[in-house]
N, C-alpha and C positions, 0 to 999 in steps of 0.2 A: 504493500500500500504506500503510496505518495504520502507523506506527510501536507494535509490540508488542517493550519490552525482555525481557521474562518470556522469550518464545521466541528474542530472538535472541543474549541472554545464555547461555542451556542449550545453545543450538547450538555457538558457539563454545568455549565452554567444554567442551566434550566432546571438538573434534576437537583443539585444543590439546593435552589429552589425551592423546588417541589416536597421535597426531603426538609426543608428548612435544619438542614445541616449546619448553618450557626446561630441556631437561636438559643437566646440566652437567660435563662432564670435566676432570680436568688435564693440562696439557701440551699446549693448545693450540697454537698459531702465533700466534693472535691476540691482545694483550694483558689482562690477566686485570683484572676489576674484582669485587670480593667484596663485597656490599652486604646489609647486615644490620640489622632492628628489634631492639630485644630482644624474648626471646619471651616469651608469654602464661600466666599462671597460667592453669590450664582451671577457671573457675569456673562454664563452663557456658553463660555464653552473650557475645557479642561486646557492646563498649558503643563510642558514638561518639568516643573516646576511642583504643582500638584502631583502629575503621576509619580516621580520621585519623590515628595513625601508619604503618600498612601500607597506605597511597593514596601517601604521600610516599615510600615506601620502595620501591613496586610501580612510580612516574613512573618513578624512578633506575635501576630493573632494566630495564627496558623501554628506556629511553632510552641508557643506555648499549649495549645490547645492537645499535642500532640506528645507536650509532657503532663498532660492529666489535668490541667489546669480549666476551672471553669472559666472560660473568656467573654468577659460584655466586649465588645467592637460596636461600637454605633458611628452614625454618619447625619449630620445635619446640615442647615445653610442660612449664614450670618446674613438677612434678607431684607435688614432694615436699612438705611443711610442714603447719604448724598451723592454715590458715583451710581448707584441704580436709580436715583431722580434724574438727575442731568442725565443719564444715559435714555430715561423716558420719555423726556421731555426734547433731544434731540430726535428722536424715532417718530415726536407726534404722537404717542400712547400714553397710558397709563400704568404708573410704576408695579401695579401689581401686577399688570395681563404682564408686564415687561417681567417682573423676579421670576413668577411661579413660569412660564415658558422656560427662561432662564433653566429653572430649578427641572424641568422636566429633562431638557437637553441635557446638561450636567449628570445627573441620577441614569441616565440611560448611556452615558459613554465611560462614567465611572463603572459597573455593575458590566460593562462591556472588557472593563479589564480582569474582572473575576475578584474583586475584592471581596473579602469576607464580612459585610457587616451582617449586622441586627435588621434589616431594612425595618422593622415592625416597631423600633424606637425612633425611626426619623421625624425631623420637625427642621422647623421655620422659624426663626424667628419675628416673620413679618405676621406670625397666625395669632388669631386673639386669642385662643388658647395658649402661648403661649405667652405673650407679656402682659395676661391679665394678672399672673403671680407673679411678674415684676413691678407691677402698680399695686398687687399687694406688700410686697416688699417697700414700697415706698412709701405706704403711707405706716408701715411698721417703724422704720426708720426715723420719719418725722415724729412717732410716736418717743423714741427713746435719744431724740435729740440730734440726730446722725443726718439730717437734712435740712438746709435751710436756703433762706433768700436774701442778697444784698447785690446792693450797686458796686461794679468793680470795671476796671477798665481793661476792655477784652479785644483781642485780635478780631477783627471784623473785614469780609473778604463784601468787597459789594458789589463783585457781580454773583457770586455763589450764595451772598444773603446770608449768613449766618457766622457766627463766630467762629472759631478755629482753635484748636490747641496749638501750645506753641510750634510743636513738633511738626503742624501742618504748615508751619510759616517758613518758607526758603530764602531766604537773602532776601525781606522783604518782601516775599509774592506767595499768593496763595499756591499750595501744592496742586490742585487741580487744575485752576485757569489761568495761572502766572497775572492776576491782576496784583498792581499793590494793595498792600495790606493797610488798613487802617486804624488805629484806635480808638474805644468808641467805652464809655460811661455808660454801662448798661446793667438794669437788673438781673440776677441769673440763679437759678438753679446750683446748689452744688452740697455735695457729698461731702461731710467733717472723716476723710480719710486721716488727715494729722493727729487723730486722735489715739487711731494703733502705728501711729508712726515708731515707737521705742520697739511695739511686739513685732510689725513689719521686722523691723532693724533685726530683734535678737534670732526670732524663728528663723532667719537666714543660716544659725548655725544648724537647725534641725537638718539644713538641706543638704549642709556639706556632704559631697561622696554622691548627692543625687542627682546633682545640677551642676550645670559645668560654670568650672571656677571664673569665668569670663561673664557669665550672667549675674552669678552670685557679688561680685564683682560692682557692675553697673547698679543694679539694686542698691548696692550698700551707697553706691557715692551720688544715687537718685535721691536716697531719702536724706542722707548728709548730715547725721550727727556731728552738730559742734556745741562743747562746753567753753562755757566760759564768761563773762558779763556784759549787762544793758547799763549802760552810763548815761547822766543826763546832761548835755550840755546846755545851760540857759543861754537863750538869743538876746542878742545885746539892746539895750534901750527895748525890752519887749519881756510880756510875761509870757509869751511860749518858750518851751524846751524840744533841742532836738534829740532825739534818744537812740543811741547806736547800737547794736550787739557787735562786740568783740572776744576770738577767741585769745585776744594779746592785750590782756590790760598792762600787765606789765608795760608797756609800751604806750602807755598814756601821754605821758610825759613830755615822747616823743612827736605829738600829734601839732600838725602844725596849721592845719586849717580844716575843712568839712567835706564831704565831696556827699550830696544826694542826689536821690534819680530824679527825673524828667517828672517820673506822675506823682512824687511824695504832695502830700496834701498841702505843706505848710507856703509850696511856691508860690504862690500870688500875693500870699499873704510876703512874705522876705522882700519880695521886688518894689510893694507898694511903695509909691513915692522914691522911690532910691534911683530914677531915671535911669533903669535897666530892662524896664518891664519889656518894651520892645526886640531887644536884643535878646532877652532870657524865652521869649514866645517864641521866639521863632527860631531858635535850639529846641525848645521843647517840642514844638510840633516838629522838628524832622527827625528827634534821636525817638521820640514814640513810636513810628509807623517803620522802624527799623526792626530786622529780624531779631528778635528775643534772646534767642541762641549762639548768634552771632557777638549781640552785646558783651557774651559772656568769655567769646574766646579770647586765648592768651595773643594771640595776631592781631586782636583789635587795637586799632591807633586811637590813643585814648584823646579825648577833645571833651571839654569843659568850658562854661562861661559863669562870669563870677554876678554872683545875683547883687549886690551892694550891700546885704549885710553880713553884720558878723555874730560870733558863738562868743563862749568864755570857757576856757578849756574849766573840768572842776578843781580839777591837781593843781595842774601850774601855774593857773590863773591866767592865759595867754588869751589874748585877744587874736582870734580865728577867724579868717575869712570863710565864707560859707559861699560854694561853687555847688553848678548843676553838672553832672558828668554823664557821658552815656555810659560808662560801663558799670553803673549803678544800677539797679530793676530795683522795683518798690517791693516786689512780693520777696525779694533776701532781705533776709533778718527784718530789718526797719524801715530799711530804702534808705540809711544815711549811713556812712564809713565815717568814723575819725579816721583822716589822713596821717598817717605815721610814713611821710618817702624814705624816711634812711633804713628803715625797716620792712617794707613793704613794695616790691617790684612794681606793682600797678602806681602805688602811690608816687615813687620815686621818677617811672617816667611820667608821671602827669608834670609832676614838681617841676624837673629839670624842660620838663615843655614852654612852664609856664610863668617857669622862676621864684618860684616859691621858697619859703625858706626850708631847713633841715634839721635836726635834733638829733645826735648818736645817742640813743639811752642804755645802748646793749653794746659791751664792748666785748671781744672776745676775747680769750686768754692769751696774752704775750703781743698783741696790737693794741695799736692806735688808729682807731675810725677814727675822720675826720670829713666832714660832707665836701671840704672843698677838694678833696682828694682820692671820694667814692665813684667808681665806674658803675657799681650797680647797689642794690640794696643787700645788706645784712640781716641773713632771715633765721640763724643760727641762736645757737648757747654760749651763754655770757655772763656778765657781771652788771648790775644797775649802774646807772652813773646819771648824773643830772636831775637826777629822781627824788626830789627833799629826801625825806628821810627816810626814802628806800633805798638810795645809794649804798652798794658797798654787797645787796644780795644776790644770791643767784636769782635771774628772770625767774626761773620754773617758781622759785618759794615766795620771789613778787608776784608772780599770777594770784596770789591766794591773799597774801599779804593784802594787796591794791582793793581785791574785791573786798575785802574784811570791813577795809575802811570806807570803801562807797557806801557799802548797806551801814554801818554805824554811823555814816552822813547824811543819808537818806540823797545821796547823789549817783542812786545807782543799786543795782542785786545781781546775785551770782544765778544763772540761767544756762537752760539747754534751749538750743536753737536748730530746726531744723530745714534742710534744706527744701524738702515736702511741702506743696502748699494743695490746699481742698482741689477736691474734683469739681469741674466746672459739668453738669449733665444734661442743662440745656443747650436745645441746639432751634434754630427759627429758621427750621425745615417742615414740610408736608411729611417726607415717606419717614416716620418714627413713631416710639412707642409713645403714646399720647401721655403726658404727666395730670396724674389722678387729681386736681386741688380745682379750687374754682375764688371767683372774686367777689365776696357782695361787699354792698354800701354800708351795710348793718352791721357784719358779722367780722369782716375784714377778710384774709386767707383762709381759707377751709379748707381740708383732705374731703375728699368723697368719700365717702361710705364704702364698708367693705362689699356691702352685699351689691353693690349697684355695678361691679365690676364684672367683666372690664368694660373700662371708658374708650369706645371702639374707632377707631379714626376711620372717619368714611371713605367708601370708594369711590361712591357715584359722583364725584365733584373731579374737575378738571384740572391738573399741573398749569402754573404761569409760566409763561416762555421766559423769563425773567430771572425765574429759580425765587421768586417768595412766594412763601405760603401761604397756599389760599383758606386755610384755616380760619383766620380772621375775618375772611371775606366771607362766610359761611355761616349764617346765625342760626341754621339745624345745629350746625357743632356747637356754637359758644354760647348759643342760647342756652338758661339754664335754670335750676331752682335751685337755692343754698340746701346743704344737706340739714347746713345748723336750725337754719329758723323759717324757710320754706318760701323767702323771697325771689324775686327776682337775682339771678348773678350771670356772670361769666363765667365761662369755663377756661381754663390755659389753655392760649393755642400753642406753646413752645412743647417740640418733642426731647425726648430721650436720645443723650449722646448713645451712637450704636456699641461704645466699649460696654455698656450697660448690659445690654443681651449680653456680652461674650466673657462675662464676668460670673456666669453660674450654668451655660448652657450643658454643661458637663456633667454638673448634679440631675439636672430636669433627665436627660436620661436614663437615669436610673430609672424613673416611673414615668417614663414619655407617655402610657396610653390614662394615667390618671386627671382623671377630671374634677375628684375631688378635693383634692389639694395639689400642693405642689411640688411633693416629695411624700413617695409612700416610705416610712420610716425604716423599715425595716430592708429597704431594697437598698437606700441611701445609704444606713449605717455598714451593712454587706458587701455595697463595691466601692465606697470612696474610705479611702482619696484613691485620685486615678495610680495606678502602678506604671503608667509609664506615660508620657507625655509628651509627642512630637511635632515639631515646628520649625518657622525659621528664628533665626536671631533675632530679625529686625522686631521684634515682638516682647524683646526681654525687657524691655521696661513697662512701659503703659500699661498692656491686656495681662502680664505675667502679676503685676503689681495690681491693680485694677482686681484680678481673680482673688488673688490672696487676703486683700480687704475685706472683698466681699463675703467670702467665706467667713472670715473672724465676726463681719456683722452680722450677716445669718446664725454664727454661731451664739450670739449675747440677745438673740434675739427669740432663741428658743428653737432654733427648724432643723439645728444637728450640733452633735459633739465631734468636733472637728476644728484641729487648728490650721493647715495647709493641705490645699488641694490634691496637688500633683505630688506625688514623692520621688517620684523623678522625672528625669525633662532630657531629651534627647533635640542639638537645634542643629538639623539638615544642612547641608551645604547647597549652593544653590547649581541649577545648570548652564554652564555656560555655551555662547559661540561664539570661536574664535576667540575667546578672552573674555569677553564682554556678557553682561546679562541678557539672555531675551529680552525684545521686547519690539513691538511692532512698529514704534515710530523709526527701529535701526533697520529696519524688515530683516533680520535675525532668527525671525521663530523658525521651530523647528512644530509642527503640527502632531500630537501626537494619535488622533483620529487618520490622520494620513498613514503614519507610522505601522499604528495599527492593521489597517487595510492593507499593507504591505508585507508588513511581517507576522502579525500576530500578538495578541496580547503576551503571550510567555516572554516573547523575546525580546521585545518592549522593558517589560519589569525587568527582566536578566539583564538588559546593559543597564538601565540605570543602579542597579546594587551590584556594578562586576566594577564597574569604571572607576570606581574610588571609594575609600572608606564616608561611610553617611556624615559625619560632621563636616567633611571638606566641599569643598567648589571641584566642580568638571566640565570638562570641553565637552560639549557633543559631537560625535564626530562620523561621517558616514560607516568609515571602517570599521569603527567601533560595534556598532549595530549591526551590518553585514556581518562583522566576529562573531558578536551574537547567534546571530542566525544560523550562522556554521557550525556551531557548537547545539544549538538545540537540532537540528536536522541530522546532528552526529548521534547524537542519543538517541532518535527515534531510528536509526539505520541500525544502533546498536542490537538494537530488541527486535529490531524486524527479519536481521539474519540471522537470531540465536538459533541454534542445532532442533530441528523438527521435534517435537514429542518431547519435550521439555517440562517436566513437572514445576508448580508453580513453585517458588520457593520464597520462605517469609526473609528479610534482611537478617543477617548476622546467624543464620542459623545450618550451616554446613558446620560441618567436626574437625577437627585435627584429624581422625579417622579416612575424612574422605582427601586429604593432602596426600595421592602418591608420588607426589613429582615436587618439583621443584618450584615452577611455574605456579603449581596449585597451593602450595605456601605460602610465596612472594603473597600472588592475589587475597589471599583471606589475609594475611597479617598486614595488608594496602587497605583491606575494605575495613578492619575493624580500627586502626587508626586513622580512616579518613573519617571515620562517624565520629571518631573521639576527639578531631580535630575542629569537623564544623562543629558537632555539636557545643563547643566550648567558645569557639570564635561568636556563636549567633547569640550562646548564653550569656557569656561576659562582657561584651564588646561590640556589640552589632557588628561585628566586621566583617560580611555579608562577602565582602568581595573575596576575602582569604576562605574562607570557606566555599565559594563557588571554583577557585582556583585549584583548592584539594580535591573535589569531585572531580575537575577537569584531569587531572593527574590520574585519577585512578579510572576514568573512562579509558584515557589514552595509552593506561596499563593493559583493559581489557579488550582492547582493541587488535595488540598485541597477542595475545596467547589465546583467546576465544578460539581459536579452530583447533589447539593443543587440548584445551580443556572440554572443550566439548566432544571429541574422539572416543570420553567412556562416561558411565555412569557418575562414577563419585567426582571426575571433573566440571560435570554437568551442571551437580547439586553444587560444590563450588563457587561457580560460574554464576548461575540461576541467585543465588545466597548475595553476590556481589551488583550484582547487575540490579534486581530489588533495594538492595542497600543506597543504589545510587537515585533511585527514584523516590525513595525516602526522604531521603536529605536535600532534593532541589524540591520535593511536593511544596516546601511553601513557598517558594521563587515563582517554581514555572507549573504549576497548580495541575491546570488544564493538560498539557502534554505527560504530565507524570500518573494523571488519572486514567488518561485514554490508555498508556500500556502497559499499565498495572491490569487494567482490565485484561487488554492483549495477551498478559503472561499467563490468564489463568486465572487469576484473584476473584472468587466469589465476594468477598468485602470490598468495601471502597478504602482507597487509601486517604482519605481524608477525613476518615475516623480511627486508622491506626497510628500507634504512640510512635516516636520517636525509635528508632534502633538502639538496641544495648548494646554495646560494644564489651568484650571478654577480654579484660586484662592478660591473659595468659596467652590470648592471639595473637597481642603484639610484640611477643617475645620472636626473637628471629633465631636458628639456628646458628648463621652464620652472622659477621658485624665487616663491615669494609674498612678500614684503619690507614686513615692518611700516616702516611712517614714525611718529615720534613727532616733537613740537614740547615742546621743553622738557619729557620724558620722559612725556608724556603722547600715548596713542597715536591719532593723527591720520586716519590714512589704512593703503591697502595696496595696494602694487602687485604686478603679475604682469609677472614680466621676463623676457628669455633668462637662463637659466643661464651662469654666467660672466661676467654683465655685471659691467665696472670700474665702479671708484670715483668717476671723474670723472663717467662717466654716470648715476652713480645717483643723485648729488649734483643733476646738472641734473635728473634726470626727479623727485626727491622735489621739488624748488622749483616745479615745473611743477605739481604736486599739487593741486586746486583747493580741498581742505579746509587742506592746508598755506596755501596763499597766504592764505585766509581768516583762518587764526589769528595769521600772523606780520602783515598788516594794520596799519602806523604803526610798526610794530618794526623795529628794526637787524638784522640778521643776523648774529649774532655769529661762529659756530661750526655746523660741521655737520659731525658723527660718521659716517662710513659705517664699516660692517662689512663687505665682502662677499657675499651668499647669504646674511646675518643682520638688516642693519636698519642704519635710517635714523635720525640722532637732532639736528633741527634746533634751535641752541639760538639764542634771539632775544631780545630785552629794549629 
């Protein structure tokens, strides 16, 4: 028979199906492994980016499954946001006929690669069943404090209509339409995540060993632990005070004028009257609409303008000029630095820009700082100096000293500061989850009511070409009656940021078909936390962080005992061409529905886990795929010329008994350390690709002596025992082709409910061992010994070596190395 995937893909993939061969309960017997991608925006069709996450994600299901392991696998689609609006609204449709086609196309090319989900747990997050227990969730939240409302000044894109996080802001322009960005004083929605900011910070150590130290990493310096104190400086000829957190009080002393941001509240007020207001405006409005992100990097060329008034330092008593700086933001610490330049790199190139003065307060030991003779800032361990009556201690016992005295002056207290600021979760979009509260004149903000949930965003209303929402324009929607007191109100037209959905869609799985709550308890407390976790990187902040909160407030909130979701985290490398990332505007893509149609689903999955280990980046490459394909069309040739009349034979299960030859030994002590090989590389390390690499070897073993071994019976079983083995160990790779000749061989069972192969330590023992000789670490010779041969022996048979004796020839024999079973190392001179 031809090897045709098309047909044997469709086959198998139906009775799977049919058989509902992964579906998955709780309250098994058998140990539960919960294994999860993140899921897919449905933007319509699958990119090789996806197929390479859910090939890693599908080995692990499969593979676990086949060490006894109860597996959930579910598959969902993150179906709410902004790039399925604008994508709706360019098409002339409507965002839902736009997601759920989306989602239909997606679901039928994924389930076309043979992935193993749950199908029977899938969901939406654009379905009112599912965000109506996320508008339960929100008005629980509200209940225990964890949600509220104020005016703040947000990244605002105004061709896309709605605010942005900063992380959506590029040099300046929205990530989506490259418009510039704006800043804009707006009311908003936001989540008190700063509140598990310390248990965020600590639980990172539960993760160690789970998560890779590069996320763990990011995390730690997102949320940004700094100790140390809030000092108040009074504004001169004024009763306000400006208030800084610093982790360097010590370095008070040193402070030589003020530097705050553009949006600190107090600017209008500093400028009045000081015949700056002009020149401080129009710095302010351009370092505002400046990328966020940018402000903060170390490459930013610092530029300031001095507003005309001044501070008073509270230590030194120094009259302080007070400047607007961009690389200030309002939302760190206070939005105001005490400027310390001889001490502080930012500070010092603003100073030497702007000629400001300098203070050494820290000297180091056996120098003399001196500012007119500093190239850069001293940010080291030292001695006080200039310090009144702290001179003379070390900085570290001044840190403690300085704060002691602020709070017994009431000019200041000793504080943790974090880099964390609340989640912003409105968004002044149409396609989102509607936010449950309403407006009356009576009552003020209200939560809706549990039972009136959910608050369902309508379909039948038409997208603006514009990208705002017609929400507002809609008085079905906002029209309303207070829950409180039964008047007339508003309803909120601002939706739910989409990290929201992707912040528990993990848990809801557990009980996707429940309608009466939103976690059956007992399903919840049985699969989570997920066991295993995969994704890209670009993800390790926001949605990884974002998940983790949420879980802590579900957890104080009563809906589970649970402190972190994922207990491990696996983040994919991405695929490349040529170098570069897919991506249409390079016209780069590689299609993997094309792919498909050419080669077949198996072969597909097989290069993307051959090509390189899962955490790294890789080229896609034609050859690559063609390899592929030669190597799956190699295995089904394997099995299609085995010797006629071939009994079926389970993996690993031929004897020592039936080795009469040589050949037939090699092969069983090749088959039972190839199993022991993947199976270790896929157990410990996803290293998918070394482990498809050992299969390849031991194919191309039995490719070799297949007509030796199949000449009699007990080569046969052998033979039969190895060739099963190998179809074992790619079943979760190449699914489909290892099903169809497992059938081929005989197999009454299906191999996609048999375990994993046992490998027989005692098989991999060799009779014989091949033993490099080297002469003065250059390698000489090799011999074939018994197994077990000592060290005295190995010594005489290496000198007996006739390339040995050749090279040591007039030389003394100094020294000879034996290793046992590893090598020979003659040293002579």
């Amino acid at each position: 028979m031809k090897y045709n995937p098309q047909a044997i893909e469709e086959k198998w993939q139906h009775i799977w199906e049919e058989k509902e061969m992964f579906r998955s309960e709780h309250g098994s017997d058998r140990p539960k492994y919960y294994v999860l991608e993140m899921f897919p925006y449905p933007s319509g069709n699958i990119h090789m980016g996806h197929v390479r996450n859910y090939s890693i994600g599908d080995v692990v299901a499969r593979f676990k499954r086949m060490q006894g392991f109860n597996v959930l696998h579910p598959m969902g689609w993150d179906a709410f946001g902004l790039p399925a609006e604008n994508a709706a609204i360019k098409h002339d449709t409507h965002p839902a006929k736009w997601t759920y086609s989306n989602i239909d196309n997606m679901r039928s090319q994924l389930k076309r690669l043979g992935y193993s989900y749950d199908w029977r747990r899938e969901l939406a997050t654009c379905d009112a069943e599912y965000y109506r227990w996320e508008q339960l969730f929100f008005l629980k939240f509200m209940e225990k404090g964890l949600i509220y409302r104020k005016k703040a000044p947000q990244n605002w894109c105004p061709k896309c209509n709605t605010v942005l996080a900063n992380e959506q802001v590029i040099d300046g322009l929205c990530w989506r339409c490259d418009s510039v960005v704006e800043q804009r004083d707006l009311a908003q929605w936001f989540l008190r995540i700063t509140s598990y900011a310390e248990e965020l910070l600590a639980d990172l150590e539960k993760l160690t060993g789970g998560w890779p130290d590069r996320v763990l990493t990011m995390q730690h310096n997102w949320i940004g632990k700094s100790v140390g104190a809030e000092i108040e400086f009074a504004v001169d000829g004024s009763d306000e005070t400006v208030k800084v957190f610093t982790t360097r009080p010590d370095t008070v002393f040193g402070s030589t004028f003020m530097s705050i941001a553009p949006e600190h509240p107090l600017v209008e007020k500093l400028i009045t009257g000081t015949g700056q207001e002009e020149t401080v405006r129009a710095f302010v409005t351009r370092i505002r609409n400046m990328d966020r992100i940018e402000r903060t990097a170390d490459t930013l060329e610092k530029e300031g303008v001095f507003t005309g008034a001044y501070c008073i330092n509270p230590l030194s008593g120094r009259r302080m000029p007070i400047y607007v700086a961009n690389f200030v933001l309002a939302e760190y610490g206070t939005g105001a630095v005490m400027a310390v330049p001889a001490h502080d790199e930012r500070d010092f190139e603003f100073a030497r820009k702007y000629d400001l003065p300098m203070e050494v307060v820290i000297q180091p030991e056996g120098a003399d700082l001196t500012p007119a003779t500093m190239e850069t800032a001293y940010t080291g361990q030292g001695t006080m100096v200039g310090s009144g009556q702290f001179s003379g201690l070390p900085n570290e016992e001044g840190k403690t000293k300085i704060a002691e005295w602020l709070e017994a002056n009431g000019k200041g207290k000793r504080t943790v500061n974090y880099r964390l600021r609340d989640w912003n979760i409105s968004r002044q979009r149409y396609w989102g989850a509607p936010i449950p509260v309403v407006y009356c004149e009576k009552c003020g903000i209200v939560p809706e009511k549990a039972e009136n949930l959910p608050v369902r965003l309508p379909l039948d209303i038409k997208t603006r070409s514009d990208g705002r929402s017609p929400l507002g324009e809609t008085p079905e929607f906002y029209e309303c009656r207070c829950p409180a007191c039964g008047e007339k109100a508003r309803r909120e037209t601002d939706t739910m940021d989409t990290f929201v959905e992707s912040s528990w869609y993990f848990a809801r799985y557990t009980s996707a078909g429940d309608n009466e709550a939103p976690f059956d308890a007992q399903a919840l407390k049985y699969w989570l936390p997920v066991d295993q976790y995969i994704g890209g990187v670009e993800h390790a902040i926001l949605h990884l962080l974002y998940a983790r909160f949420f879980i802590k407030a579900l957890r104080d909130c009563g809906y589970m005992d649970l402190d972190e979701p994922f207990a491990n985290l696996l983040t994919q490398g991405m695929v490349l061409m040529d170098g570069a990332k897919m991506s249409k505007s390079k016209g780069n893509v590689v299609d993997p529905t094309e792919m498909i149609s050419r080669y077949g689903a198996d072969t597909v999955r097989l290069f993307c886990l051959f090509a390189a280990p899962p955490e790294r980046d890789f080229d896609w490459s034609d050859s690559g795929i063609e390899g592929a394909s030669r190597f799956v069309n190699r295995v089904w040739r394997l099995v299609e010329d085995l010797p006629a009349g071939m009994a079926p034979m389970a993996p690993c299960s031929s004897s020592s008994d039936d080795c009469t030859g040589a050949a037939a030994k090699d092969i069983r002590q090749k088959e039972h350390a190839t199993v022991k090989k993947a199976g270790a590389d896929i157990q410990n390390r996803f290293q998918f690709n070394t482990a498809i690499s050992a299969v390849m070897e031991l194919v191309n073993a039995l490719y070799l002596t297949r007509d030796e071994l199949g000449a009699d019976e007990k080569g046969r079983r052998v033979l039969g025992s190895a060739v099963s083995s190998v179809l074992a160990m790619l079943a979760p790779i190449t699914p489909h082709l290892c099903e169809e000749l497992w059938e081929q061989l005989g197999h009454k069972d299906m191999l996609t409910a048999r375990p994993w192969p046992r490998y027989d330590e005692d098989a991999l023992l060799r009779d014989e061992v091949v033993i490099p000789v080297s002469v003065n670490g250059k390698l000489r010779s090799k011999m074939t010994v018994p197994a077990g041969t000592g060290k005295e022996e190995l010594e005489k048979l290496a000198l007996a070596e006739a390339n040995v004796v050749r090279h040591t020839e007039g030389l003394t024999v100094r020294k000879v190395i034996v290793i046992p079973g590893k090598m020979v190392n003659v040293v002579a001179s």
